[in-house]
C-alpha positions, 0 to 999 in steps of 0.5 A: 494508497497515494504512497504506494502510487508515489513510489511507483510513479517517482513522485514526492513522498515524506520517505528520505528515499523517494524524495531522491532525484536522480543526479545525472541524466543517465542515472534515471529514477529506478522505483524497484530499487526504492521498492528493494530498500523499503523491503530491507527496512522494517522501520520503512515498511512500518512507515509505509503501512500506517500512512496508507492505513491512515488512508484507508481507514477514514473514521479513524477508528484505528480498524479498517471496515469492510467500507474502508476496505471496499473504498480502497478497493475500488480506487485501486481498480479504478487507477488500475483501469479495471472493474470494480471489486465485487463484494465477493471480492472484499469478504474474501480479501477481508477474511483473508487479511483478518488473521484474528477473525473479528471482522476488521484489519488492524494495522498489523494485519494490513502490514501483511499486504502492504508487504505483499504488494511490494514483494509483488511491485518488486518482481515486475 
């Protein structure tokens, strides 16, 4: 999540790309461009999803549980100034992100919407 926030906000990250500052005055910080080539990068899209997986997913079991998914819901809603998620919220963003039904998010299947909030970032 913090890297997520770190390209929205233009702060340090460990990705070459965002760690670029702008030259000159006139050429100022642009994080939809940044959004655009992690998009163009499967290599940094992969990057990008397991070190907010690793996040999220804080028993390290290599899944992430309806907790963790909640935890994350939450904060997000907080650092978004909106009410938190309820549970019919997490059931339906879990059973949305687990494609293969066992109750949990796997790393693949959290890359589907570590995609889809940069497609989403990128359009605004």
């Amino acid at each position: 999540m913090s890297q997520l926030r770190t390209i929205w906000a233009g702060k340090k990250s460990h990705l070459p790309l965002a760690n670029k500052q702008p030259a000159v005055a006139c050429f100022p910080y642009n994080p939809m461009a940044e959004i655009q080539e992690i998009l163009a990068d499967k290599v940094k899209v992969w990057e990008l999803t397991k070190e907010v997986f690793d996040e999220v997913d804080t028993d390290h079991s290599g899944q992430i549980e309806a907790d963790e998914l909640k935890a994350m819901l939450v904060k997000i809603a907080k650092d978004a100034e909106m009410p938190p998620p309820s549970q019919s919220d997490v059931d339906g963003v879990l059973k949305a992100l687990d494609s293969d039904g066992n109750g949990t998010i796997s790393l693949s299947e959290f890359q589907v919407l570590i995609y889809e909030v940069l497609v989403a970032l990128s359009s605004q």
